[in-house]
N, CA, C and O of each residue as an XYZ file, in Angstrom:
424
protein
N       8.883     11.213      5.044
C      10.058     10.397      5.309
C       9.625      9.112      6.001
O       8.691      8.888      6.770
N      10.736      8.209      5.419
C       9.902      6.503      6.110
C      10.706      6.370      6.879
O      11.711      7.015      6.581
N      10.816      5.625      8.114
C      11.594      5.120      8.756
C      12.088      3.993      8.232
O      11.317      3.331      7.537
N      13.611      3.458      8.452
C      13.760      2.196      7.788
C      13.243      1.249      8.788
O      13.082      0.112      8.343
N      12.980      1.403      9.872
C      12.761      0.355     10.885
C      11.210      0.109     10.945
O      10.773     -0.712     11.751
N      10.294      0.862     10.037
C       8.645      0.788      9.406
C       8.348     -0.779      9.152
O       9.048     -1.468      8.410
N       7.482     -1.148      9.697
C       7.103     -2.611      8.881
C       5.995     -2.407      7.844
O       5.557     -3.160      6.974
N       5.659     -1.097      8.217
C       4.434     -1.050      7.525
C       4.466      0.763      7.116
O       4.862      1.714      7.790
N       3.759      0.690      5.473
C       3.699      2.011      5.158
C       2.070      2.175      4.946
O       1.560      1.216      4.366
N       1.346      3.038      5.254
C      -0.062      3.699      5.055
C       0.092      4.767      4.071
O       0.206      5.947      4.403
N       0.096      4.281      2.638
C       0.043      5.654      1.726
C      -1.938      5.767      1.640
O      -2.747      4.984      1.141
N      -2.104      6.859      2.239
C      -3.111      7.786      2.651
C      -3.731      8.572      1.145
O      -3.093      9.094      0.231
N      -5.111      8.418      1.315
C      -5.918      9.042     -0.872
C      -6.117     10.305     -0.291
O      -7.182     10.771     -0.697
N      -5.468     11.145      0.586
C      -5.613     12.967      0.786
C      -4.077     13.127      0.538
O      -3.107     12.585      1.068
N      -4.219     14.249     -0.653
C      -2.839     15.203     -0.751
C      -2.098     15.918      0.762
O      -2.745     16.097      1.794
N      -1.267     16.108      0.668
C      -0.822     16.814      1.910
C      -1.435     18.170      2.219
O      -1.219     18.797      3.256
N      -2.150     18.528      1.312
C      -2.918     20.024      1.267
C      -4.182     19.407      1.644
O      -5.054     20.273      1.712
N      -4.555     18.401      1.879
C      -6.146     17.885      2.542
C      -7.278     17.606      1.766
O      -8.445     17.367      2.076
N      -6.347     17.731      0.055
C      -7.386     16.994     -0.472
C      -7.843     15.863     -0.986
O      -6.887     15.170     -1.337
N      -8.883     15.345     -1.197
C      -8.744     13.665     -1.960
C      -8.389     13.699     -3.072
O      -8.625     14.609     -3.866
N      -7.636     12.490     -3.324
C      -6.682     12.235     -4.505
C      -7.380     11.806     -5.188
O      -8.177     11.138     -4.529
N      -7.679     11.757     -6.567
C      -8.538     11.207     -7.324
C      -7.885     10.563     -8.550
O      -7.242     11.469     -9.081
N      -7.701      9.135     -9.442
C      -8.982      8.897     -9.209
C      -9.993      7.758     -8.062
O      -9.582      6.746     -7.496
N     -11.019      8.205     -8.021
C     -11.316      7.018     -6.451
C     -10.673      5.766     -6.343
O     -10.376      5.307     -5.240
N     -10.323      4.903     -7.899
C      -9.684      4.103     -7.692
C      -8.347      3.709     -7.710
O      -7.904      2.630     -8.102
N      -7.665      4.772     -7.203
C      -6.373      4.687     -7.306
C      -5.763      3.862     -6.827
O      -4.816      3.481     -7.516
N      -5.955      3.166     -5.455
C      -5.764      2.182     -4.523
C      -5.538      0.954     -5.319
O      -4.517      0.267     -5.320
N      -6.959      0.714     -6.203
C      -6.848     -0.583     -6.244
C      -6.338     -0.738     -7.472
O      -6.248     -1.851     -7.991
N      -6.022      0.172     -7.953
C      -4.719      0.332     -9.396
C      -3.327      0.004     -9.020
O      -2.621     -0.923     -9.420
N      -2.937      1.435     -7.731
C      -1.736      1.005     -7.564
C      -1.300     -0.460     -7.038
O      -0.284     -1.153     -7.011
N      -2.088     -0.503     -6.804
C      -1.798     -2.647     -6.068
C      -2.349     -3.335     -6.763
O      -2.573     -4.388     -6.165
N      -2.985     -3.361     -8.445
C      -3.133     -4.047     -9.220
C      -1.814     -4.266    -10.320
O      -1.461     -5.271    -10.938
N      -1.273     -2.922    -10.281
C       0.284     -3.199    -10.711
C       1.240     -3.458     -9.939
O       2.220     -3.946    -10.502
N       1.309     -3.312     -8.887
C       2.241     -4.239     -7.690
C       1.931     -5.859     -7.511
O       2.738     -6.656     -7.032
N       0.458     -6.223     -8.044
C       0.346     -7.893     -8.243
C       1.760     -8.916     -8.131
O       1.993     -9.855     -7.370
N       2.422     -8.419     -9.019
C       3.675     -9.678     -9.594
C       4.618     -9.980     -8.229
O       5.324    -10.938     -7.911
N       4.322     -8.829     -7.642
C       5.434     -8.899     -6.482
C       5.176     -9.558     -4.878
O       4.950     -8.906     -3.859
N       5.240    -10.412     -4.953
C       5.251    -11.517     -3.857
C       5.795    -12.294     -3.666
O       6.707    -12.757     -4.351
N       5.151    -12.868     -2.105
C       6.551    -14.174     -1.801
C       6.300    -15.155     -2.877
O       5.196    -15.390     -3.369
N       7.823    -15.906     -3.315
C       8.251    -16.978     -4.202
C       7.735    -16.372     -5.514
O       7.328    -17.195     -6.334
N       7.670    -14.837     -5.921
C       7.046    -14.427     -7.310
C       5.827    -14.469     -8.231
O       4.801    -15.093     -7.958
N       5.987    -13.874     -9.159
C       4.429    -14.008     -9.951
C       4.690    -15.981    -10.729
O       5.560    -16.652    -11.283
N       3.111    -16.115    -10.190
C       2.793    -17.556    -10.702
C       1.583    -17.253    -11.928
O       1.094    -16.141    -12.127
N       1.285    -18.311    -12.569
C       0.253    -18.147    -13.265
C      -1.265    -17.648    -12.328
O      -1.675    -18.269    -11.347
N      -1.795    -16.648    -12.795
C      -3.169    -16.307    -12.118
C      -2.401    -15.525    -11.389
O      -2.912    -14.598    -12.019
N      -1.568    -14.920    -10.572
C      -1.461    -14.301     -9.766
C      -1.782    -12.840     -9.946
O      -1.704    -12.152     -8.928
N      -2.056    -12.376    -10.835
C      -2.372    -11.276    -11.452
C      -3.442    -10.660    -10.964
O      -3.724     -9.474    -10.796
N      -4.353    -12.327    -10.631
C      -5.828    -12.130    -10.052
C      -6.313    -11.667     -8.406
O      -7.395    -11.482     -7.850
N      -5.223    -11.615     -8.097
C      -5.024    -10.952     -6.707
C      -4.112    -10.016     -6.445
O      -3.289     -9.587     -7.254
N      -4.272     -9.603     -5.031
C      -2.951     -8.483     -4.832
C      -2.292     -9.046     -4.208
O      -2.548    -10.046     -3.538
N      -0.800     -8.183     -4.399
C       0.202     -8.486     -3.337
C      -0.159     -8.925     -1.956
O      -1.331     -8.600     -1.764
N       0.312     -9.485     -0.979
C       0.461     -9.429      0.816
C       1.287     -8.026      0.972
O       1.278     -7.349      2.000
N       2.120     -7.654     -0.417
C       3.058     -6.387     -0.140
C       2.382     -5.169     -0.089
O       3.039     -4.164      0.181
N       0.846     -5.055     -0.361
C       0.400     -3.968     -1.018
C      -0.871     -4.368     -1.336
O      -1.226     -5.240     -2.129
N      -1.508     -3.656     -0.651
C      -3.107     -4.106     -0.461
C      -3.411     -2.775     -0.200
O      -2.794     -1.935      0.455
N      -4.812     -2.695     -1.021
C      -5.744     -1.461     -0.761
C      -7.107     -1.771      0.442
O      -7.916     -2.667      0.682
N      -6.768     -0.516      0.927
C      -7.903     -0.777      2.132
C      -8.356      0.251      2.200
O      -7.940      0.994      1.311
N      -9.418      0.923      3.215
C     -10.020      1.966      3.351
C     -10.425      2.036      4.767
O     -11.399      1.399      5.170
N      -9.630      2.875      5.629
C      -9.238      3.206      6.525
C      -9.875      4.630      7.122
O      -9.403      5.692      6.715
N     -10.967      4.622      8.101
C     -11.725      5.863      8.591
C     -12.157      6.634      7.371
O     -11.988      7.851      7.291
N     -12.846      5.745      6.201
C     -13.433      6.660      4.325
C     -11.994      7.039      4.063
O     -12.106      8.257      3.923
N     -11.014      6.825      3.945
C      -9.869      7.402      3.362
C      -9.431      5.970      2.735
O      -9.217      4.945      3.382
N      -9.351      6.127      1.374
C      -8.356      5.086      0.769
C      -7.392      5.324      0.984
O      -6.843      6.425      1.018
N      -6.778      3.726      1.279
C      -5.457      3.681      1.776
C      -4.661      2.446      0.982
O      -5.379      1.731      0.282
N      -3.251      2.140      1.034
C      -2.658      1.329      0.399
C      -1.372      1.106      1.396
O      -0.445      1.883      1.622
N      -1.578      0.000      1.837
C      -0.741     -0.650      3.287
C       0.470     -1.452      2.348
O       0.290     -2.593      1.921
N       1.693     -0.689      2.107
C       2.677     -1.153      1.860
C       3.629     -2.130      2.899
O       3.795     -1.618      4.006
N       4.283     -3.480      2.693
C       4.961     -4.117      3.666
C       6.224     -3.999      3.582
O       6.701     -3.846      2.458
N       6.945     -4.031      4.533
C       8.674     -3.754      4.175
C       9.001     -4.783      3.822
O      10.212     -4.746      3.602
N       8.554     -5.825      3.614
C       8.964     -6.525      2.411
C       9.110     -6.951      1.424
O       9.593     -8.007      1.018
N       8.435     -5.638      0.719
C       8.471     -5.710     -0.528
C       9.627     -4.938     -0.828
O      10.004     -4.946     -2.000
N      10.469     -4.052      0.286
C      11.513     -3.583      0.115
C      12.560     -4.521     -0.022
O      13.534     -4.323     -0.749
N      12.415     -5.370      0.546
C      13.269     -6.844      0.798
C      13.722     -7.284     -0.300
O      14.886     -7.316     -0.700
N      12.361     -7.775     -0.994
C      12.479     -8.279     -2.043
C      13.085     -7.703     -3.265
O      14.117     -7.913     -3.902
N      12.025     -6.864     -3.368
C      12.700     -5.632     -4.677
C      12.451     -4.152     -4.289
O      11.385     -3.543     -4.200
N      13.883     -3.689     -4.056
C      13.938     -2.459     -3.477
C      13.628     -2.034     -4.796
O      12.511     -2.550     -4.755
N      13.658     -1.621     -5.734
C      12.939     -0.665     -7.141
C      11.295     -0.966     -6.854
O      10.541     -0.226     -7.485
N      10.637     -2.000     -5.945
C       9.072     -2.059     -6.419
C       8.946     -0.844     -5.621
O       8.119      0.064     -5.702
N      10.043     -1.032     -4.747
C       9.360     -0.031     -3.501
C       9.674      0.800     -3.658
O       9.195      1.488     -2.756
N      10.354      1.495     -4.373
C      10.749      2.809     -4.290
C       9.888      3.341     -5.347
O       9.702      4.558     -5.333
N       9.244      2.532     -6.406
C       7.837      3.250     -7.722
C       7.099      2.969     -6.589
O       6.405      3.986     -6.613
N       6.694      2.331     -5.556
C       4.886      2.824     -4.488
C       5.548      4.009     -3.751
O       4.698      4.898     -3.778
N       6.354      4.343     -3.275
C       6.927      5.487     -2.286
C       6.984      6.882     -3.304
O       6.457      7.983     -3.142
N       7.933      6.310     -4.524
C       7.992      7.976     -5.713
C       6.537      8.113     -5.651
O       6.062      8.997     -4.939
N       5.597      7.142     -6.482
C       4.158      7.412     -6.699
C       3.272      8.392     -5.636
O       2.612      9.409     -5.849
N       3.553      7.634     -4.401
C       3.310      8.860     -3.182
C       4.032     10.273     -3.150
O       3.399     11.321     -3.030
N       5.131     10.223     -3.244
C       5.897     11.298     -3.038
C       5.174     12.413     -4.624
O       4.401     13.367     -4.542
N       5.694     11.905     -5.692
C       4.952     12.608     -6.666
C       3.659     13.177     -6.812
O       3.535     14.248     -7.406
N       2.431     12.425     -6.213
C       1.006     12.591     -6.028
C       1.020     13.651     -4.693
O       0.036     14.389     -4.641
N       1.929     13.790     -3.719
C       1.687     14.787     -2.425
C       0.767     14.206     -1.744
O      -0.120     14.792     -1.124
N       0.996     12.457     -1.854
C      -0.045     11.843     -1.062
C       0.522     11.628      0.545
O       1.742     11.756      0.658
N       0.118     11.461      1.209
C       0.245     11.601      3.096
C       0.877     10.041      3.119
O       0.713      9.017      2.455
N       1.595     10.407      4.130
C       2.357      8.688      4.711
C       2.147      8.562      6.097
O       2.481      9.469      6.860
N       1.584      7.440      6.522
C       2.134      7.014      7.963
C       2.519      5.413      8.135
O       2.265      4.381      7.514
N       3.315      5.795      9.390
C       4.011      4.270      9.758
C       3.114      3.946     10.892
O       2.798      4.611     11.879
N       2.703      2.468     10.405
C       1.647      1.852     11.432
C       1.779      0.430     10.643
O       2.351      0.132      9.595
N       0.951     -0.382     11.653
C       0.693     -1.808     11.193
C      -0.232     -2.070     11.608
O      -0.444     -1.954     12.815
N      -1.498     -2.710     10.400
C      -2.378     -2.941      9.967
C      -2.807     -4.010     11.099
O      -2.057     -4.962     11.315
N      -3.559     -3.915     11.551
C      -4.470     -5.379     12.835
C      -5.532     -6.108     11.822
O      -6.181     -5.498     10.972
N      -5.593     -7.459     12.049
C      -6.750     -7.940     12.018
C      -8.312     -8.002     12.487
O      -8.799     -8.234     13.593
N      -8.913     -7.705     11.225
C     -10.010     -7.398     12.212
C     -10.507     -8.893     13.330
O     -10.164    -10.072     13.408
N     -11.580     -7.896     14.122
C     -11.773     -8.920     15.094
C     -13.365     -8.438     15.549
O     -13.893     -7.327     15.494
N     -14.100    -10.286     16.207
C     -15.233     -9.850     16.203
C     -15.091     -9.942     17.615
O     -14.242    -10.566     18.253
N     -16.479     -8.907     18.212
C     -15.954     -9.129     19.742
C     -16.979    -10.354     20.077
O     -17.895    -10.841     19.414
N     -16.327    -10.734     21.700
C     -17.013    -12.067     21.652
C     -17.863    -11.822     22.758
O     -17.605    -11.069     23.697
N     -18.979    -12.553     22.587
C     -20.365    -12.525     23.404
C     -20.247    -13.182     24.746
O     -21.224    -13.241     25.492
């Protein structure tokens, strides 16, 4: 269950039974078809990157896919095919928001 007040969703590559979801690249699939969906819409080339809504990352060796609530904003149907996709797969959710990395300073 998401909170609506989530800014951020962590769909997690372990099933809820603890295992890895396969295939390894699932991540960067599911946010290769979420592409179109961004601020001011799909432009030419945009295809060639991912969303800001939906970016694959890899989080403590666990692929992960950092959904933004604003892609709910925008188009509540994108978001509800990345959330079914989780829900269907028995993939793990958490609510968190993603930091920038940072270097420490000398």
């Amino acid at each position: 269950m998401v909170l609506n007040t989530a800014k951020e969703v962590f769909i997690q590559g372990v099933t809820e039974d603890g295992k890895t979801f396969r295939p390894s690249d699932w991540a960067e699939r599911l946010a290769g078809v979420m592409s179109p969906f961004r601020p001011g819409g799909a432009t030419p080339g945009s295809h060639l990157s991912y969303s800001p809504w939906c970016i694959p990352t890899t989080l403590g060796g666990i692929k992960c896919v950092v959904v933004h609530r604003d892609l709910r904003d925008y188009d509540v149907m994108a978001w509800d095919f990345v959330m079914n996709f989780a829900r269907d797969n028995g993939l793990q959710l958490a609510e968190a928001c993603l930091l920038p990395d940072t270097t420490p300073s000398r």
